[in-house]
Every structure is written in structure tokens, then in C-alpha cells.
C-alpha positions, 0 to 999 in steps of 0.5 A: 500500500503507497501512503502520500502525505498532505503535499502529495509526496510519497511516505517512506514505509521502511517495513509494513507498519513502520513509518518514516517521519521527520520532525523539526529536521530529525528522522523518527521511525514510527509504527503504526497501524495502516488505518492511522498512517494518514492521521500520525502523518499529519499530527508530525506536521502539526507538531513539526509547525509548532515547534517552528512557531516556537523557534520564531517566536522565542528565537534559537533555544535548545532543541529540548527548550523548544519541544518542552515549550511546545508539549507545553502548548499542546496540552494547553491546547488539549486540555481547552478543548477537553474542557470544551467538549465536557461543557458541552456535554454536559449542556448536551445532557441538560437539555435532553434531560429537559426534553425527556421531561417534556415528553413525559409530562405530555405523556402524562396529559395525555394518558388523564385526557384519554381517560 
């Protein structure tokens, strides 16, 4: 199976689940499954974009200052959009809870008129 990245350009597989990428100008070997080729690749993009972010912004910092920076940044970014998606859960879970009252209130008055 030939996997391509964002840009069109060939992935290396060095064996059926092993994945060549290259982060922040260093090579790593991955392994992954076939269905999470396309998902890893553009996760290496992202994280490869960032850390480059962070070089511009903080300018030449060690390698490990500028990926701890970014692991930094990430999980803030994870951590607001947990927080995101739980809010809106639990809304989510008030209004059905609204709705299931609703339905069981003119459940009810139905039940008393047909009697």
C-alpha cells in the first residue's frame, strides 16, 4: 500500500507498519497501524509547525527548550478543548434531560385526557 502525505509526496514505509517521519529536521521511525498512517502523518506536521512557531517566536533555544515549550502548548491546547467538549456535554445532557421531561409530562396529559 503507497501512503502520500498532505503535499502529495510519497511516505517512506521502511517495513509494513513502520513509518518514516521527520520532525523539526530529525528522522523518527514510527509504527503504526495502516488505518492511522494518514492521521500520525499529519499530527508530525502539526507538531513539526509548532515547534517552528516556537523557534520564531522565542528565537534559537535548545532543541529540548523548544519541544518542552511546545508539549507545553499542546496540552494547553488539549486540555481547552477537553474542557470544551465536557461543557458541552454536559449542556448536551441538560437539555435532553429537559426534553425527556417534556415528553413525559405530555405523556402524562395525555394518558388523564384519554381517560
Amino acid at each position: 500500500m503507497q501512503a502520500f502525505d498532505l503535499y502529495g509526496e510519497k511516505l517512506i514505509m521502511t517495513s509494513s507498519n513502520t513509518l518514516s517521519l521527520k520532525i523539526f529536521g530529525k528522522d523518527y521511525q514510527v509504527k503504526c497501524t495502516s488505518e492511522n498512517i494518514q492521521d500520525l502523518q499529519q499530527a508530525a506536521h502539526y507538531l513539526d509547525e509548532k515547534m517552528r512557531e516556537i523557534q520564531e517566536l522565542h528565537g534559537s533555544r535548545s532543541n529540548e527548550n523548544i519541544a518542552v515549550m511546545t508539549a507545553l502548548n499542546l496540552s494547553h491546547e488539549l486540555f481547552l478543548a477537553k474542557k470544551q467538549e465536557d461543557k458541552y456535554i454536559h449542556n448536551m445532557s441538560q437539555r435532553i434531560q429537559l426534553l425527556q421531561e417534556k415528553i413525559e409530562a405530555a405523556l402524562v396529559e395525555s394518558t388523564v385526557d384519554a381517560a
